[in-house]
C-alpha angles and dihedrals in degrees: 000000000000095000092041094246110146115260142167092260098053091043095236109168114257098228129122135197107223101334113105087167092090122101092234126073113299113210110176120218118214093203097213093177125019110188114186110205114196099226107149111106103202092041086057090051100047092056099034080053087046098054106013111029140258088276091045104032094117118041123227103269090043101090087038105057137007094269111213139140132220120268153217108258086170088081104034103122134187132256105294100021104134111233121221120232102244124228119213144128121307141165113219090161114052090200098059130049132275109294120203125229149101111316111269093193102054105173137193122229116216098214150153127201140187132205120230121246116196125012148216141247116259097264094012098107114210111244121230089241096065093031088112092052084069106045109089109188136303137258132181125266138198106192093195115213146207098204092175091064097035081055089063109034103033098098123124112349095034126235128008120141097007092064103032103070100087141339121183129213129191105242089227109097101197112193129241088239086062082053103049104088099056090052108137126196115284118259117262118261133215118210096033100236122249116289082264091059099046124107122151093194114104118256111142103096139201100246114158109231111192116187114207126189126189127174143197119297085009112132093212138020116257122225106228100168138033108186137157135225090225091070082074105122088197127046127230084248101063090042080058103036086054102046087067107040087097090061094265115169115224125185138203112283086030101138117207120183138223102221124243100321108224133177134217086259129076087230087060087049098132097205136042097240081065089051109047092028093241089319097307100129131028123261107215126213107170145275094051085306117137142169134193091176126353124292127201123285087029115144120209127183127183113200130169147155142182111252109231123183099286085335139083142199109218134203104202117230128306101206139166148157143230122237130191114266115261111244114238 
């Protein structure tokens, strides 16, 4: 469909996330568990540059296993659900000590996500080779982020307030079968993972990402990012494949999430603290209007699709937007 929105003809699944209101057939996940994995090379690399340094940007387990950490699926939200900007400590001065107050540096995640479809027995890992079997169909996700209280909170056990506030899904489920034929050949890795991790079927796939920002008093959105699912290092296999080698139990409706999805380009960068370097430089988006991280009454919407031949696969819309802090 020209504006991506799922249709017959571009076999989208007919599936929804909490919207009955659609003339196809509506089926409602209850997400029990929502893991998010962190998968994106270049992604890794920017942030690790940007707070660690170029000789130190992937730590030493990244290039071994699909690193992630376990969410928040209270506050995933559907497609045009506003977020609320979230309040919480931060340490803008490293001399002095934590301040408390709305996020300054509100941030988008480029994502994509998949729901699980059949599940495992609690100790019963899931091999590599039916890995596939379990893995139902993909939406969109925009894993908004406070990256002003993560700073701060993150050591040692990672994200936690910074990262709970809010996560938003597209309510199109679109099934692996629809994927399969734009399936690409997987990246290289080096290291070769371990025996457990390895799979030589193609499963990284050449799915378009766009980014848009409008805000307020803006007559159009901005596209501040175009990004692609194939720039993944890990597949959504192994992320699998490795959530369950400790004998985790996942179970159908179960999302896990791919990580802000960046690209080798600037223009592929999948947050805005990519994008503006930690604020360091400006993002423009026309008539004198900048941004360095999101403002209130900003609007951002995540689209994307597969190109067929005349043909696409669409993935609807992932929008949201931001709403003024609550004073406490």
């Amino acid at each position: 469909a020209e504006n991506n929105e799922p249709t017959h003809a571009d076999r989208s699944c007919k599936y929804l996330l909490k919207n009955t209101s659609m003339p196809f057939m509506n089926c409602l996940f209850f997400i029990g568990d929502y893991t998010d994995f962190y998968s994106s090379r270049d992604h890794a690399t920017n942030v690790g540059i940007m707070f660690r340094g170029k000789e130190n940007a992937l730590m030493p387990n990244w290039l071994r296993l699909p690193v992630g950490y376990h969410g928040r699926a209270s506050s995933v939200v559907v497609s045009g659900t506003p977020i609320r900007r979230p309040s919480g400590q931060m340490r803008p001065d490293q001399t002095k000590p934590p301040v408390f107050g709305p996020s300054k540096k509100l941030d988008i995640e480029l994502e994509m996500a998949f729901f699980v479809g059949g599940g495992n027995p609690l100790g019963e890992p899931i091999p590599i080779q039916k890995a596939h079997e379990h893995i139902f169909g993909m939406v969109l996700m925009n894993d908004w982020s406070a990256r002003d209280i993560q700073a701060w909170e993150y050591v040692p056990l990672g994200p936690f307030l910074g990262k709970n506030f809010g996560t938003t899904i597209s309510p199109w489920v679109v099934p692996m079968e629809a994927l399969l034929p734009f399936a690409e050949p997987n990246p290289i890795q080096d290291p070769e993972p371990l025996p457990y991790l390895q799979h030589n079927d193609a499963y990284t796939f050449n799915i378009n990402l766009f980014v848009s920002l409008k805000g307020k008093g803006m007559a159009e959105a901005v596209n501040i990012c175009r990004s692609n699912f194939k720039y993944m290092y890990w597949t959504m296999k192994q992320q699998l494949t490795h959530h369950t080698v400790n004998g985790c139990n996942v179970k159908p409706g179960d999302l896990l999430a791919s990580g802000t999805i960046s690209g080798p380009d600037p223009e592929s960068f999948g947050s805005m603290l990519e994008l503006s370097w930690n604020g360091s430089k400006n993002i423009d988006l026309g008539g004198e209007e900048t941004r360095t991280f999101l403002n209130d009454g900003d609007e951002v919407t995540i689209s994307g699709y597969c190109e067929g031949d005349g043909y696409r696969v669409g993935f609807g819309t992932c929008q949201g937007t931001i709403l003024a802090a609550l004073p406490l």
